[in-house]
TIMAR-788731 format. One record per residue: x, y, z negated of N, C-alpha, C, O in turn. Coordinates in steps of 0.05 Angstrom, whole numbers, plus 5000, padded with zeros to 4 digits. Atoms other than C-alpha are relative to their C-alpha. Layout:
N
XYZXYZXYZXYZ
...
% end
This chain:
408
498950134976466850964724498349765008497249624990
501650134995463250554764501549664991503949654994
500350225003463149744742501149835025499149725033
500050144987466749364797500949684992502949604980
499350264999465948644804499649875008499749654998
499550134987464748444863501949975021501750125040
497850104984470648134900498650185031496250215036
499649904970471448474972499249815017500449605014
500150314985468847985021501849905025501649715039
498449994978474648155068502749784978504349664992
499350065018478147855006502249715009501349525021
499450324996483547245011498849824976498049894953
501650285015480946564983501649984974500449854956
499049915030486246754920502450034996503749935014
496649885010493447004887501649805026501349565030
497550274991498846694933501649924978501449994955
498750155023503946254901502450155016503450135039
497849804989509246804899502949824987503249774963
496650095013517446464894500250144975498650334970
499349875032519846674822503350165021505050065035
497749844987524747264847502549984966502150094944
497749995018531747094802500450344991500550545005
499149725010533347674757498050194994499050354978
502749935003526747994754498449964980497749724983
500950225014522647844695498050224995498750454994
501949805005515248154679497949894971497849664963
501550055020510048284618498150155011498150315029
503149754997503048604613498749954975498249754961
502350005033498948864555497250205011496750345031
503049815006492049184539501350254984502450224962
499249905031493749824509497850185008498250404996
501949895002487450134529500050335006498750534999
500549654988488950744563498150145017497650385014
502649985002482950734597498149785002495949744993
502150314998480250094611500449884971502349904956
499450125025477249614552499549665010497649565023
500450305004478448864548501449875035501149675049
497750194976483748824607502950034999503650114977
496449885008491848954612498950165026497250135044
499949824989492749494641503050215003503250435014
497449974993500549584635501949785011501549545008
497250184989507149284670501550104995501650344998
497749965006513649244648501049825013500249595012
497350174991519348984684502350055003502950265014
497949924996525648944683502649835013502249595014
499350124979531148714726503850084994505050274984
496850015011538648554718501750145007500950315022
497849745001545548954716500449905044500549695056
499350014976546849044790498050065027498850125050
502849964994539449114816500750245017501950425004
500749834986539049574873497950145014497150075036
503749834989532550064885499850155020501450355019
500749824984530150384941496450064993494949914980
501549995003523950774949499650215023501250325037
501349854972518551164999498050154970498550084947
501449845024513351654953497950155019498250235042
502749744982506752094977502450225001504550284991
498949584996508252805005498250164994498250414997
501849855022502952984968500750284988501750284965
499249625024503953864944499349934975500350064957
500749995027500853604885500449704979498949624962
499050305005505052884869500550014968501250224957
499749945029505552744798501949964991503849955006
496649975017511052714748500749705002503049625005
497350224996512352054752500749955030502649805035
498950114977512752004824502150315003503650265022
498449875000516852614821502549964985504550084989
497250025021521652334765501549745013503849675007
498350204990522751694810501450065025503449955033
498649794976524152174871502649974993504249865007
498149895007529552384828502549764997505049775000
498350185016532151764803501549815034503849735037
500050134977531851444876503050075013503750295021
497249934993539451314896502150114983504150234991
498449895018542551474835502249694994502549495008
499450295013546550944787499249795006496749785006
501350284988546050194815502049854978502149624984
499850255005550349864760499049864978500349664974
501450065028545749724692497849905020497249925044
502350084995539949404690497750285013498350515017
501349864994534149704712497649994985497549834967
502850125012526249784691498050095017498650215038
501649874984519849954717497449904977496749704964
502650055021513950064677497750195016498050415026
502649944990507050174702496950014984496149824971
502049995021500750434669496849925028497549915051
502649904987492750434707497250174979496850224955
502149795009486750834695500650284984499250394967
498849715006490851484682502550115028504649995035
497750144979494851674741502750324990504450425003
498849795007498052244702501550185021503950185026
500549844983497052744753499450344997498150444979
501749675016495653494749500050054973497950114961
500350065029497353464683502450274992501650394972
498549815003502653974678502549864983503349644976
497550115027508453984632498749834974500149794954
500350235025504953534582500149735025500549525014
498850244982506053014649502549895001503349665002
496950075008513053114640501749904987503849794991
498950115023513553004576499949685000501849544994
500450155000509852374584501749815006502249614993
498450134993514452144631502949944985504349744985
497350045011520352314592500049824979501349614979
501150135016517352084530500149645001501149504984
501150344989515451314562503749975012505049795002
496350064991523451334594501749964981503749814981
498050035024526151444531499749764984501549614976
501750215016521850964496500849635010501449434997
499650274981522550384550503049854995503749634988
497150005006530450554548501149954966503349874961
498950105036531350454465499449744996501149594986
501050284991527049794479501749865003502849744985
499750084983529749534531503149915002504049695007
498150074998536549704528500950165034503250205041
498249874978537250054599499550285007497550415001
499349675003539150724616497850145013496850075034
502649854995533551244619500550105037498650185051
499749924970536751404695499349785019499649795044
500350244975534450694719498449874990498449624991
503250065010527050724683498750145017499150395017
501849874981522050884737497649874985497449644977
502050135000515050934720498250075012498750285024
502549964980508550964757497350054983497349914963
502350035006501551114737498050075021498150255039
502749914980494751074773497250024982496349914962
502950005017488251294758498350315004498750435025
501149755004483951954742501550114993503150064975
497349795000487952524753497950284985495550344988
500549775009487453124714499350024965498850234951
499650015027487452794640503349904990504949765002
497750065016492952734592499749685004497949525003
499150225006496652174594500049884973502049964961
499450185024495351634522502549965001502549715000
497650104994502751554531501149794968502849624968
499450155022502651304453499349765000500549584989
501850404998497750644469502349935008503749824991
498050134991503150504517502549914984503549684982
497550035013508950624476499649794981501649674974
500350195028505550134418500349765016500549545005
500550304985505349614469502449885016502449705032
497650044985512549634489502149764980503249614996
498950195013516349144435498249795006499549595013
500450264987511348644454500949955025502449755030
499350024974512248754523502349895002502549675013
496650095002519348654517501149744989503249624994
499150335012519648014479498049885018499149665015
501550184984514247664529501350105029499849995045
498350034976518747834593500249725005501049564987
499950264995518047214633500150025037499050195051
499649984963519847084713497849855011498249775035
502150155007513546734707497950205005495950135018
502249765007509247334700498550175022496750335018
500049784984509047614770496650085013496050305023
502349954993501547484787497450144980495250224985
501249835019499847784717500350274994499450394974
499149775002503248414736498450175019497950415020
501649884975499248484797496750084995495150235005
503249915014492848484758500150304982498650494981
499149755016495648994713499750235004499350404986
498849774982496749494758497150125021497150315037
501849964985490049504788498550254996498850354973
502649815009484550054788497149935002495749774989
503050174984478149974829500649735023498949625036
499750254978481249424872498249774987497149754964
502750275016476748754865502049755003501649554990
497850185007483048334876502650104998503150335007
497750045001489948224859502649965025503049725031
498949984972494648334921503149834990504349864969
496650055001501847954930500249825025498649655033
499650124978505347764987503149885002504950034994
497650105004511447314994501949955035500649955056
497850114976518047115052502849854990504349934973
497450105007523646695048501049995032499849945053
498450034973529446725096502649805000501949594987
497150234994536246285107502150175005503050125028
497149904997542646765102501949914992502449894968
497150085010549246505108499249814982499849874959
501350225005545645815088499049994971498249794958
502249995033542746155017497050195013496550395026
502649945000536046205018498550224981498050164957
501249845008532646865002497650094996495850025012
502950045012526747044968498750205003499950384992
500749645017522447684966497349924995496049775009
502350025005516647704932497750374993499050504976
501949805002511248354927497650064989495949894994
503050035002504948614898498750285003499950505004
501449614990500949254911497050014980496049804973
502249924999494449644884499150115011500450325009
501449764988490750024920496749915015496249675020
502850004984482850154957498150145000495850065005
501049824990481050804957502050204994504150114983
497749844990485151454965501649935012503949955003
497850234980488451045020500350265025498450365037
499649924971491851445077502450105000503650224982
496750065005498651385105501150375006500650545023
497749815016503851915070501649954993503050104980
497850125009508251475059499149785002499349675024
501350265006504350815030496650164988495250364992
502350055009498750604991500650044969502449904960
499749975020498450834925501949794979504049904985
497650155014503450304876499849735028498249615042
498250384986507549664914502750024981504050194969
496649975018513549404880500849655021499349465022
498750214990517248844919502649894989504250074984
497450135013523148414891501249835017499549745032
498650134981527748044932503549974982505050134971
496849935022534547694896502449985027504549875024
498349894980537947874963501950234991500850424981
499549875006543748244951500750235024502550195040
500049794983543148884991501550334988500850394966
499749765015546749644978497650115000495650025009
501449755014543250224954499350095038497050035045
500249844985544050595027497949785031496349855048
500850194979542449925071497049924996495549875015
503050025021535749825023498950165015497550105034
501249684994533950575037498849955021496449915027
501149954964534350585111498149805005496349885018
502650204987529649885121497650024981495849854985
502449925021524450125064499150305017496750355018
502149834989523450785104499449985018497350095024
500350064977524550525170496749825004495449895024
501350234997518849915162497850194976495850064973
503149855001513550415127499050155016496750235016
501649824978513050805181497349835022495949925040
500950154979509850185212498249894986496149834997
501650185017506749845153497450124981495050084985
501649915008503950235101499350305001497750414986
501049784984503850915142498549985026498350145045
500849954971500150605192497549914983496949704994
502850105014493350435144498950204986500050354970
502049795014487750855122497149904998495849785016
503250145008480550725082499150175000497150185013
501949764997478651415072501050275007500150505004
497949684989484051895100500950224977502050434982
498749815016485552165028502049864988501849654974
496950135006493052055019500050124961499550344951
499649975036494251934932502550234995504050335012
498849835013497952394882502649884998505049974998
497650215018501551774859501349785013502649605001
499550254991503051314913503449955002504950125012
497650165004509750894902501249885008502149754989
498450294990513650394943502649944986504350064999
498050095003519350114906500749685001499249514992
498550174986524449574935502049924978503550104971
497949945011528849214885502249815015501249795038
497850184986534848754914501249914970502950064961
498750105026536748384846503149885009504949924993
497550144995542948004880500249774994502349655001
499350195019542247454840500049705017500949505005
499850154971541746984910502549915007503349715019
496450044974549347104931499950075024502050125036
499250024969547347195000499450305004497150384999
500249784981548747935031497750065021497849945043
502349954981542548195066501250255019500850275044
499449734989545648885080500150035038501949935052
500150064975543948985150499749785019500449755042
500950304993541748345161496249985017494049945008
502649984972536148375222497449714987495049724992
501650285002533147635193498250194971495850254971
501049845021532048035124497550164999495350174988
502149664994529548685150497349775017495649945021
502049994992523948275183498449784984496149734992
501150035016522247885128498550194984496350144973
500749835022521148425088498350145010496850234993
501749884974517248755151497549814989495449924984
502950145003512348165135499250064975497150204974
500749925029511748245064498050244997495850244986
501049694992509949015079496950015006495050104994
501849924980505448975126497349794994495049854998
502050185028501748385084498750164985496550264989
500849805025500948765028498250235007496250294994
501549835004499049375063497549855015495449985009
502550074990493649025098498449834985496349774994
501749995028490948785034498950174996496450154995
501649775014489749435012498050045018495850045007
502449984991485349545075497349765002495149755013
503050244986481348905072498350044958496549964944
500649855037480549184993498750294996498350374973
501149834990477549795018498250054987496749864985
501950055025472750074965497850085029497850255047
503150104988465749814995500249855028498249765039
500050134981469049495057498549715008497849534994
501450294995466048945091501049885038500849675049
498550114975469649015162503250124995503950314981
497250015002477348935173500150105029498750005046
500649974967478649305241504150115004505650224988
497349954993485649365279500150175026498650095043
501249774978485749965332504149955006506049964992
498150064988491149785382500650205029499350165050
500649764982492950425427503450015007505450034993
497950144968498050255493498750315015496750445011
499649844981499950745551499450314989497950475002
500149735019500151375506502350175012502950095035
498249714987505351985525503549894991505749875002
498050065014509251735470499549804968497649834953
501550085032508951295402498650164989496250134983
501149805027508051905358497149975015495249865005
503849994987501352005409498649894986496849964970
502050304995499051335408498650014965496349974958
500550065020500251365332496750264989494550234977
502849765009495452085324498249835014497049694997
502850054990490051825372498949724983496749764973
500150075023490251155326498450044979496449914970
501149935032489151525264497250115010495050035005
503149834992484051985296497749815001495649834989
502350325003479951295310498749934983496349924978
500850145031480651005246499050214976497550144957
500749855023479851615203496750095011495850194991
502049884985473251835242497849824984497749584985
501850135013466951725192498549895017498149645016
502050064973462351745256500949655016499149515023
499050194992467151115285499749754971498249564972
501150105027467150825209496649884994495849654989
503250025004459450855202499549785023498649565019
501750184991458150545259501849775009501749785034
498550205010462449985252498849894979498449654981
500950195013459549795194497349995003496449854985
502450064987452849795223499749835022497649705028
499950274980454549365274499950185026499250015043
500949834978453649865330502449995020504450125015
498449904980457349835387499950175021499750125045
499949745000457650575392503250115017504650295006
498549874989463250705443500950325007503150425013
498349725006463251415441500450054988502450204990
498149955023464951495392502350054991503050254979
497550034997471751255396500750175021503050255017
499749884979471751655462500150344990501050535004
500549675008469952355418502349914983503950094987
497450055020475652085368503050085015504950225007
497349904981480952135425499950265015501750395023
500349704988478852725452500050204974499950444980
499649735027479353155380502949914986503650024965
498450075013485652765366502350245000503950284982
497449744997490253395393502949875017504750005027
498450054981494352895429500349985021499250195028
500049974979495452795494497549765013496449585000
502950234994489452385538499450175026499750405033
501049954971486752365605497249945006497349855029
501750035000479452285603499849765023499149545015
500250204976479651885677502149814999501949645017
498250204998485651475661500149824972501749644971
500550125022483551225589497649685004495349685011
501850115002480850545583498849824971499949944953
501450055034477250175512499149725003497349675019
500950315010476549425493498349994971498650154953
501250015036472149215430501249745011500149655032
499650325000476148475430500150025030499850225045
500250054964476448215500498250135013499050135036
501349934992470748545519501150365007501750534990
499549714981472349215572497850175000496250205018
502849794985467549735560500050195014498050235029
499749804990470350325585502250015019504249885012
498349984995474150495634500350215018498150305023
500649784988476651105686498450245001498250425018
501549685009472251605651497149955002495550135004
502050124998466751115656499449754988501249584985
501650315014462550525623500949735021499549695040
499450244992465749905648497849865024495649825013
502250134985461349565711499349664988497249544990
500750235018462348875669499650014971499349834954
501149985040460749165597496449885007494949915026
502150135010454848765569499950154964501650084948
501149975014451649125512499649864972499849924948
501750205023448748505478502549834993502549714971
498050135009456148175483501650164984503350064969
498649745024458948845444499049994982500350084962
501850025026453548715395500249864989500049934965
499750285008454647995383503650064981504150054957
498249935019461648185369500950134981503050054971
500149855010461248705332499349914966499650064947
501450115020458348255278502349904989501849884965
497950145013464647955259502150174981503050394987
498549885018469048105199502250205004502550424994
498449874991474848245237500550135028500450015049
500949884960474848715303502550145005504250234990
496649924984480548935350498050195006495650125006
501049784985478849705378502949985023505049985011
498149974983483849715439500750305024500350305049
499649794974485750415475503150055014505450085005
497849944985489750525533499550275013497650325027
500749774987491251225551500450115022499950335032
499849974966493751035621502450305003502250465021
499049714996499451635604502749915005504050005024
497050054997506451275589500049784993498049654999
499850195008509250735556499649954963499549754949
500549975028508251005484496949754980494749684989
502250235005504150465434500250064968502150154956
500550055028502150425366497249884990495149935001
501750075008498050035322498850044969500550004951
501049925024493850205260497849834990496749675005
501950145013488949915208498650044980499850064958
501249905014483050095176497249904995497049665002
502050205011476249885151497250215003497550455009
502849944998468150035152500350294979502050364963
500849835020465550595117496949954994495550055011
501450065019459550355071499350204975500750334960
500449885027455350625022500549914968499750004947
498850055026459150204975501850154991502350094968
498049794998464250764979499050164987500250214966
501149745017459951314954498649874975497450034961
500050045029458250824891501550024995501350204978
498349985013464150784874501350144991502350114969
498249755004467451454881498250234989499250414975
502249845012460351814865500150064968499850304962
498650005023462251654785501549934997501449734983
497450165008469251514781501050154977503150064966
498949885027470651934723496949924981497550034960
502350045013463551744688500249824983498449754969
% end
């Protein structure tokens, strides 16, 4: 596998300073399942009353553990809970020795731990198609368990990594019913990025106390917007994860609470836009903003069609301000589009418009901007009122180092 170590340059300046979420408490070890001389597990676990929701790939070929937290998803809310996370194995394709693994590590976590194997979710990422070490892990679980600390949360986020070059976490506090609520988040992901749900692992904590059913609905509602609206290379993971916990441990009732749901909207949409500025070989952050569409869903295909488009990719990170591009992107998207009523911004600048090159586009001012880290693509398809916005990143031949030996 390829050696990464250089930081992303889309990269923030470093870890935020995430609130300590009450009730919550995390560890991490080395147990060397594939990586040597880093942690590469998380354990956490989270108090009697803890309520989980979750979103998962639709992946035909999703693995056992994201299939065994499917299962668990909406079950039992009154024991504790856990969540244990491995990287560089994403125990995938693995067959019934995946199964086992999972069961195996549930049972294991649960004799530990102390909580019921129906409210142990675990996650793995990594190279799919080897056996899961599930024994490293297991040797590394009585430590894990005595170093539980609410302290721990930016050492969980390292944990959990693969090829990412940083550590992702994103935080919100809100004011309900005059207690102050906390959520705190962290994600991996930056390549096999494309929305199916999310981005390969997120785990968010919040000691808001929210039900099981009120959780659900604003965790699938607010990925449809967050981390189903982001893509690095249009291949959606085996293993990708979102889980939501609501510890309670606050007092204050979130459940349908509008101030909540849009905290947690920020958190999301943080996080997932980490993962694109983490983009394996990125070096531009780009936001494609597409108004007067048929209908959302449209807006949202023509969008993707943009951002997923190598030819639009490439030359973006070349600096090229290559407008047809984007113009052959909306026209193969399959959605609706009017060739003469479509018009295209790079940033303030109007290049296109009526089925024609803008009479005030300047070239050398598309070029100039084009240079910058972060770039707005703007299409209007002049059809309805339908809108959506998406976010995605350069395509670089740092991309094909990385993924060229990823099992090597």
């Amino acid at each position: 596998m390829a050696n990464i170590t250089k930081i992303s340059p889309l990269a923030p300046a470093h870890f935020p300073q995430l609130p300590v979420i009450a009730g919550v408490r995390f560890a991490t070890a080395a147990a060397g399942v594939k990586y040597q001389g880093r942690t590469d597990v998380m354990l956490a676990v989270l108090d009697s009353g803890t309520t989980v929701a979750g979103t998962f790939t639709r992946s035909a070929t999703r693995s056992a553990p994201v299939l065994d937290c499917q299962a668990k998803i909406g079950g039992a809310s009154d024991g504790p809970a856990a969540i244990l996370v491995n990287s560089g194995n994403s125990n995938a394709f693995t067959g019934h020795y995946g199964q086992t693994s999972v069961a195996t590590l549930t049972q294991s976590v649960s004799d530990i731990t102390g909580v019921s194997t129906d409210r142990v979710f675990t996650s793995s990422t990594g190279v799919i198609g080897e056996p899961l070490p599930h024994d490293r892990i297991i040797a590394q679980l009585e430590d894990l368990n005595g170093a539980l600390s609410t302290e721990s949360v930016e050492a969980a986020a390292h944990a959990i990594m693969t090829t990412d070059t940083f550590a992702k976490g994103a935080s919100a506090q809100v004011e309900i019913n005059g207690k102050t609520v906390s959520i705190a988040g962290i994600a991996k992901g930056s390549g096999m990025i494309a929305p199916d749900m999310a981005t390969m692992l997120v785990y968010i904590f919040t000691d808001a106390k929210v039900d099981q059913t009120s959780l659900q609905q604003s965790v699938s509602g607010l990925t449809d917007t967050t981390f189903n609206c982001i893509t690095v290379d249009s291949d959606t993971s085996t293993s990708d994860t979102l889980l939501v916990c609501a510890t309670g441990a606050s007092g204050a009732d979130a459940s349908g609470n509008a101030a909540f749901t849009q905290a947690l909207n920020e958190v999301m949409l943080d996080l997932a836009q980490q993962v694109v500025r983490d983009g394996e070989g990125a070096t531009k952050f780009v936001e494609i903003r597409v108004t007067g569409a048929a209908s959302d869903a449209d807006a949202k295909v023509h969008g993707l069609a943009i951002a997923n488009s190598p030819l639009v990719k490439t030359a973006i990170a070349g600096e090229d301000a290559n407008w047809g591009r984007v113009v052959m992107a909306i026209g193969k998207s399959g959605a609706a589009a009017d060739r003469d009523l479509l018009s295209i911004s790079f940033g303030d600048i109007l290049v296109a418009e009526k089925g024609w090159v803008s009479p005030s586009y300047s070239e050398d001012e598309a070029a100039v901007y084009m240079k910058a880290q972060d770039l707005v693509i703007a299409v209007d398809l002049g059809l309805g009122a339908g809108s959506s916005t998406v976010w995605t990143c350069d395509l670089t031949h740092g991309y094909i180092e990385i993924n060229a030996d990823y099992r090597s």
